[in-house]
N, C-alpha and C positions, 0 to 999 in steps of 0.2 A: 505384385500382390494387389489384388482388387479389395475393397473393403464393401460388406455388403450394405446392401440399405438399410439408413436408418429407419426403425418403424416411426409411423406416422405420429407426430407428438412431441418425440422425444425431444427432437433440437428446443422447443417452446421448454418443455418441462426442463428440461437441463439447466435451459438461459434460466429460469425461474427459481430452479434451486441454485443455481452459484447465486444470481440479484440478491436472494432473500439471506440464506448463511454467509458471503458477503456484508450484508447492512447491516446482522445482526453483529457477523463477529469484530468487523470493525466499529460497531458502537463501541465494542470494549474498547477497543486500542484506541480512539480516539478520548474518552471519556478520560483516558489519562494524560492524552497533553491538554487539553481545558484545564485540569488538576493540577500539572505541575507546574504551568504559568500564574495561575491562579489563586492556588491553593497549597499548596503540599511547602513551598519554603517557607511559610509561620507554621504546618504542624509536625514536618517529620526534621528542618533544621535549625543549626541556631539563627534566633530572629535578632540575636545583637550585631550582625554584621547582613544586611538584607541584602547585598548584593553580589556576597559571596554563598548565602543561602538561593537565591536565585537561578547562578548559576550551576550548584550542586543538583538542585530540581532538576534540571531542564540536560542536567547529562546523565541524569536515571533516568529520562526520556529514551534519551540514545542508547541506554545500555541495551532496550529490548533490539535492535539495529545490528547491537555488535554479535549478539544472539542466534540472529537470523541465519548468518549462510551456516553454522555449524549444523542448526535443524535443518536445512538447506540440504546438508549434505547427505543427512538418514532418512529426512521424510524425500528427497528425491529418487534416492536408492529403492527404497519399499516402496513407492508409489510407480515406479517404474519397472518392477516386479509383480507389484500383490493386485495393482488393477488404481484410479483415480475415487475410486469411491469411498474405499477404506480410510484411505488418509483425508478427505474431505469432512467423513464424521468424526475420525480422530479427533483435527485443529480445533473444529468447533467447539468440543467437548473440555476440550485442554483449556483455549481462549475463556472458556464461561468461567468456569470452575477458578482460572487463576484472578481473574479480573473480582470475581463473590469474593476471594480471600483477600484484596488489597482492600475492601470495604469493611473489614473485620481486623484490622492493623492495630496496634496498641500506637500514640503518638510518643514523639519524643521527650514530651513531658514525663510520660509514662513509665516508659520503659532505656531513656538513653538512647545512645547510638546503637540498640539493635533495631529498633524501630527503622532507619535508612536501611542496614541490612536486608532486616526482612524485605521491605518497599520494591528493593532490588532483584531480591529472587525472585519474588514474585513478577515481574518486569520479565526476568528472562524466559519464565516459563510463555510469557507472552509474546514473545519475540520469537520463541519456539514456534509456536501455535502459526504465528502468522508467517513465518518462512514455505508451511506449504499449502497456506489457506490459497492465496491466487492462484499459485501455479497449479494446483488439483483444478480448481475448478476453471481456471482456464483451459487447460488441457481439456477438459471433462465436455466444456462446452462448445470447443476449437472442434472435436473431435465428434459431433454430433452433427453440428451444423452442415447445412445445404455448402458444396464447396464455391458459390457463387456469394454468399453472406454468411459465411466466417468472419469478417468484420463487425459485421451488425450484430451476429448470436455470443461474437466474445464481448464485446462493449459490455454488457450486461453486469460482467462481473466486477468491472470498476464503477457501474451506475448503483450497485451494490453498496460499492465501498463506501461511494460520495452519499449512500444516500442513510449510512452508517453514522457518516461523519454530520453528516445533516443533522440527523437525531437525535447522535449525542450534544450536539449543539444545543437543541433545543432544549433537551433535558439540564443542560445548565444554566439556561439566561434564567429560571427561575430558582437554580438553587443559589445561583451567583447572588441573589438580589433578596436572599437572606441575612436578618442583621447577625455583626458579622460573629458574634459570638453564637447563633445557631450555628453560621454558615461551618464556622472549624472545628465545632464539636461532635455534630452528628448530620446537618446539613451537607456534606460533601462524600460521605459514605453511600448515600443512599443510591445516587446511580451506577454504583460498583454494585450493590446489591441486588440491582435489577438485573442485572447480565444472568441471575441462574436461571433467567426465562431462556438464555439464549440457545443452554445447551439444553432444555427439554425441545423446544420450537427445533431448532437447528435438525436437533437430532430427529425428528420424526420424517421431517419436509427428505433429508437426505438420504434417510435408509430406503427409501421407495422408488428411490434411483438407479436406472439399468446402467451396467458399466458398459463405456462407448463397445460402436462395432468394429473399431480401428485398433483399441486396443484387446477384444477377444479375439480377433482373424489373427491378428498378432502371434499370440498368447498361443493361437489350436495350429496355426501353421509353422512358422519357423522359429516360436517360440523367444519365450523375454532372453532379454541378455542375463547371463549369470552375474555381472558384475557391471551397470549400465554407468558406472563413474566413468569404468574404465574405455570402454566406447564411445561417450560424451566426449574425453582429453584425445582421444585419438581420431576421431573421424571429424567432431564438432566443436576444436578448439576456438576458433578465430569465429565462429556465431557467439560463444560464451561470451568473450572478449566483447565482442560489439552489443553483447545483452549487459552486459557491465558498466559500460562507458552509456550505452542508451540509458538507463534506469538513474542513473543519476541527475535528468529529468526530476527527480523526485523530491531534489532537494528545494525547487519551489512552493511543493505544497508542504514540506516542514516549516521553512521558515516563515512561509502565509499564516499556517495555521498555529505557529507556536512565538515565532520570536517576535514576528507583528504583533502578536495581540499583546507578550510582554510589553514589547516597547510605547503600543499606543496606550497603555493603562496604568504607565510609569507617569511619575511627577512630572518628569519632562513635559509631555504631551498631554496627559493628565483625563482622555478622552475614559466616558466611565465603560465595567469591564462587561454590562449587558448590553450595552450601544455595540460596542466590538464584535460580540458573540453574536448579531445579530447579522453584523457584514457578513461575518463566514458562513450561518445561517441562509445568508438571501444568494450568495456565493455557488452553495451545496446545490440549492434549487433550481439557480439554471445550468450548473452542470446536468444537472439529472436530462434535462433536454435536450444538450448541447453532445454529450459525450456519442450517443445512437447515433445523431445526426452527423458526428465528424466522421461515424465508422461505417457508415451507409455510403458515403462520399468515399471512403476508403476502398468501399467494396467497389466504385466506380472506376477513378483514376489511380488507384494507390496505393500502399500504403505509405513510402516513405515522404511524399510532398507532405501530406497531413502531417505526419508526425514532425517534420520541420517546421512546418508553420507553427505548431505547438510549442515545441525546443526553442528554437531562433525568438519567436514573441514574446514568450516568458520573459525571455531575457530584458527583453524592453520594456517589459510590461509592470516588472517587479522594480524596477527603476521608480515609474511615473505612482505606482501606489505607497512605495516609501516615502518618496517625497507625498502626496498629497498626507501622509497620516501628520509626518515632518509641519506641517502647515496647522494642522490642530482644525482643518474644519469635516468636520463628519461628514456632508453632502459628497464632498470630493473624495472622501475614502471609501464610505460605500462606492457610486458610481464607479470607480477606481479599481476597486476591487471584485465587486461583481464582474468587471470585463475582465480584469490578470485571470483569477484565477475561474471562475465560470465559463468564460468563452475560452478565452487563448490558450490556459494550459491544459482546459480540457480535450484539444488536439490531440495531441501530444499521449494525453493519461485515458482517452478513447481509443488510440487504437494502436495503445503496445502490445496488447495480448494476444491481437491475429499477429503482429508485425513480430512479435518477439518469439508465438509460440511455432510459426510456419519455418523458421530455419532449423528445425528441429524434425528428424524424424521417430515414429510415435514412439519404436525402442528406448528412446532416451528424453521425451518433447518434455516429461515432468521433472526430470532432473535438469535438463538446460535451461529451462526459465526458473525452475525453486535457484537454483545455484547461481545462475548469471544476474536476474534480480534482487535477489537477497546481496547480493554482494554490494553491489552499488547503492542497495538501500540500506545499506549500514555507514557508508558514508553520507547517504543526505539525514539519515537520522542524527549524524553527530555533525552537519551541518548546523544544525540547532546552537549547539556548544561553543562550536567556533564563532558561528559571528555572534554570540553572550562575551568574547573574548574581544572579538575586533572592535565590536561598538565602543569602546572607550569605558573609560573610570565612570562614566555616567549613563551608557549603555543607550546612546543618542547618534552615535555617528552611523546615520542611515544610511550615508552614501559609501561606507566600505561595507556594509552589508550589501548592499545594492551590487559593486563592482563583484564581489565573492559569489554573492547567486550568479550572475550572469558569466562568471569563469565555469561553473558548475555546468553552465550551459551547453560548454563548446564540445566537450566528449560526443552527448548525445546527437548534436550537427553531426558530428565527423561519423559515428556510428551508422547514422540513416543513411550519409553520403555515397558509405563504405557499402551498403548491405545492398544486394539483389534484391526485387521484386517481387516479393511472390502470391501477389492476392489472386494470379490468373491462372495457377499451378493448382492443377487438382491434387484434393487431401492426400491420397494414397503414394503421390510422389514427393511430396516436403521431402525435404532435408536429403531428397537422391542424388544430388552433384557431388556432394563429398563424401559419399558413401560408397558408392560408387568406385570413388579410387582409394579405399581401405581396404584392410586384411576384414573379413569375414572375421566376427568375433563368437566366440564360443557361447551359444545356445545352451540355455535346459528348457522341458517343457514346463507349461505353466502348473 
């Protein structure tokens, strides 16, 4: 099956809407771990035990993680059915809307323990949302792109994400550096209240989006799969597997972005919590440069060298920034960090989206990345939780965090190790070696 050409544009415009509802929808999701490191254990738990409030925070973090493959499962189904568009303005829309109600929460003072309740649902609805926010618009943009820079046109949508996380960053170094009696009464609401820009913004940029030519040639010739779960488990089980084990990658930007900043703006370490916010801030920014450039390179020799170098360096890399924070001088944890997580892990988080979405053919490409990265990013989300557990009664011991990340590491190794090549495979034949020797699965038309 030939897929026709794309019209002239399209691939730009596509890259442009995943970038944008990307950075916008991950401002929400990230604007919540800033909050629950930060902020959320003195308003939503009890402040007489702070470090068992702490780690209550930071595993309503994770709960939107444990969330994820279940939306994983329906938004992959319908997006592999109804086209990559629909579910793209769905997430958006869901992600705004739940992220405006966390900023409308009554506090604990208030209302008791429903206030962590509510906190949490709202969490899941989030966790929802972003189960098919990458994989639509990866798919969206994999599937547009020139088959020579599929690399370069998916990067986009994690240049997106970082440039999300970027933002909300900065939207907090000045709420952070409110005194603190503004900062937990009504200073810490306000950047939840900003996201209902995201679903008007969101929503306009993506409704004007043509659904790819791979997935209508699809759709008018041999038509979607009736049931694309069940084709994903029978044709493309052992690519999920290795999208499972690869994605767990992930858990060094949770615990970069959430338990680092816990730990350097604890007593221990004592570094203040706008100094912190500024590492991941200057961090975000040369991702933003870093991540195009690994998957340009990806489009050249690779995908899986790059994505190891990202995986394997992490691993080394979250070592030397624990320790430099472990030391209490700033110069060494910036410096430190801007290289772990800007240069080295953006490797790695530049160019999973060709590398994860090419094993995948198009009947099924959005359900095996929603499903196979949602899964492993429900365990690097409750990474977060676990090493709040290993660090010890004083939440200091950086070097069994340190050893935990870099276990977290070896799946993702072993996954690239495992996995074919396929950045020199044109679009239209992804994911034909294993398809190839399955049963023909039952067709409807679109």
């Amino acid at each position: 099956m030939s897929v026709p050409d794309t019209p002239v544009g399209q691939p730009k415009k596509a890259a442009m809407a995943a970038w944008i509802g990307s950075a916008l929808e991950y401002y929400d999701f990230f604007i919540y771990g800033s909050a629950a490191a930060l902020i959320f254990p003195e308003v939503f738990f009890d402040e007489s035990d702070p470090a068992t409030a702490t780690l209550l925070s930071l595993a309503t973090f994770g709960v939107a993680y444990a969330a994820r493959p279940v939306g994983a499962l329906f938004l992959g189904h319908f997006g592999d059915r109804m086209g990559r568009k629909k579910i793209m303005v769905f997430t958006l829309i869901l992600m705004g809307v739940s992220t405006f109600l966390i900023g409308c929460l009554p506090t604990r003072d208030q209302v008791g323990t429903l206030a962590p309740v509510l906190l949490v649902l709202c969490r899941v609805l989030q966790g929802i949302s972003a189960a098919g926010e990458q994989a639509s618009a990866n798919s969206m943009t994999l599937e547009h792109a020139p088959p020579h820079r599929r690399g370069f046109f998916t990067s986009f949508t994690l240049s997106g994400t970082q440039g999300g996380q970027l933002l909300a960053t900065l939207v907090f170094i000045p709420v952070a550096a409110l005194p603190e009696e503004q900062l937990l009464s009504w200073g810490w609401r306000v950047p939840f209240w900003m996201s209902i820009a995201v679903a008007v913004v969101g929503y306009v940029i993506r409704r004007k989006l043509d659904e790819t030519p791979a997935f209508a040639q699809q759709a008018a010739t041999e038509g979607v799969a009736k049931m694309p779960l069940a084709v994903l488990m029978r044709e493309h089980w052992a690519d999920v597997l290795r999208v499972i084990g690869g994605a767990l990658v992930a858990s060094v930007s949770t615990i970069f972005t959430v338990w680092a900043l816990s730990y350097a703006t604890s007593d221990s370490v004592g570094m203040s919590k706008s100094s912190m916010l500024w590492v991941g801030a200057l961090a975000n920014l040369v991702a933003l440069a870093a991540i195009p450039l690994w998957a340009t390179l990806s489009d050249r020799i690779g995908r899986r060298p790059v994505f190891l170098v990202g995986a394997a360096g992490s691993a080394v890399m979250m070592f030397l920034y624990l320790w430099s924070i472990s030391t209490g001088s700033y110069p060494l944890t910036l410096l430190l960090g801007i290289v772990t997580f800007g240069v080295v892990y953006s490797a790695a988080n530049g160019v999973w989206p060709s590398f994860y979405g090419e094993m995948f053919s198009t009947r099924v490409r959005l359900s095996g990345m929603a499903i196979g990265t949602q899964i492993g990013f429900a365990v690097a989300g409750f990474a977060v939780t676990f090493a709040a557990q290993i660090a010890g009664p004083n939440g200091d011991d950086w070097t069994a965090v340190a050893l935990f990340t870099a276990a977290l590491c070896v799946p993702p190794v072993v996954a690239a190790l495992s996995a074919r090549e396929t950045a020199k495979i044109p679009t239209e034949q992804l994911g034909e070696r294993t398809a190839r020797e399955a049963v023909q699965p039952e067709k409807v038309t679109a």
